[in-house]
N, C-alpha and C positions, 0 to 999 in steps of 0.2 A: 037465544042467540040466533042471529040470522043472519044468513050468505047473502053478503051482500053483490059481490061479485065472482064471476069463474073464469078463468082464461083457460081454454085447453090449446096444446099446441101438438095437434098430429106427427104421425112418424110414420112413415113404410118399413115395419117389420112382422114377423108372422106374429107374436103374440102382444109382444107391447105394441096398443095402439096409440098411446098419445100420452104426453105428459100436461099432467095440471095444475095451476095453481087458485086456490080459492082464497078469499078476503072473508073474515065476520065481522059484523057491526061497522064497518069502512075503517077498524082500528087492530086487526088481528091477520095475520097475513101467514097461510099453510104451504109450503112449496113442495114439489116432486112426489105428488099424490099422483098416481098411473092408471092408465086403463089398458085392464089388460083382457086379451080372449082365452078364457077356459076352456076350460071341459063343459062348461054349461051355457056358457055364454059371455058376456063382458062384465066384469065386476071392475073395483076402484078400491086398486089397493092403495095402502096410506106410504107415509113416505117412511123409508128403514136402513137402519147402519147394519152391515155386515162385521157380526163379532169377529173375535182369534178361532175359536169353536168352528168359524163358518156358515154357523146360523145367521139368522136375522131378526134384527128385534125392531119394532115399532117405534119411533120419533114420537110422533105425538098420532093418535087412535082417538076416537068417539068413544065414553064409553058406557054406551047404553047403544044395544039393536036398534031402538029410535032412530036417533039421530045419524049415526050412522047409514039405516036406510035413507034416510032423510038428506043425506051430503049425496049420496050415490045417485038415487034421483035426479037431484040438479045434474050432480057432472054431468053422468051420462044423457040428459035432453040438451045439453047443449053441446056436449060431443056430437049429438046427431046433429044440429042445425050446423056445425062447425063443418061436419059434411056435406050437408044439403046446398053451403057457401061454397063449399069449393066445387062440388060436380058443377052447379050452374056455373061457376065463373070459369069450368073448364070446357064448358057447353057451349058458352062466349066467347069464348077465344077457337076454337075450333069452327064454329060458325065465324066469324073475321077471318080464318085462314082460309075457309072455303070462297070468300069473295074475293080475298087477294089472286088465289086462283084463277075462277074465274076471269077474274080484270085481266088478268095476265095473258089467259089462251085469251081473253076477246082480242087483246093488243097483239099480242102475236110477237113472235121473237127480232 
């Protein structure tokens, strides 16, 4: 089986960083798998229904350590470049604001 695709879609909150969804084989399609920040760091948890209980139980889960490491890997390298897209393109736009500036004090009021 292999991930043929990952889309993550970032979120500004303290622990959930992002919502994801992965493709396998371009015929298998997994939604609202998360990354979240722990205690140890970012893991990628799977997507889960809240029982009557309160608990939560797993949708659908890896189920083998493998593969499981193995989906978590991908998300998270392209969580990070999903980042690395948005600081530059916010790098971008803050450098164009700095010349609209510019232009402006050069023109003068």
């Amino acid at each position: 089986m292999e991930i043929t695709e990952v889309k993550v879609f970032p979120v500004n909150e303290d622990k959930l960083k992002a919502y994801v969804t992965i493709i396998f084989d371009n015929c298998f399609v997994v939604r609202d798998l998360k990354i979240i920040n722990g205690n140890t760091g970012l893991f990628v948890a799977m997507p889960s229904k809240k029982r009557k209980d309160g608990t939560f139980r797993d949708i659908a889960h890896p189920l083998n350590s493998e593969l499981r490491a193995s989906i978590e890997k991908k998300i998270l390298q392209v969580y990070e470049e999903e980042l690395k897209k948005m600081s530059s393109a916010a790098a971008e736009n803050m450098k164009a604001l700095g010349q609209k500036k510019r232009d402006y004090d050069d023109e003068g009021p």
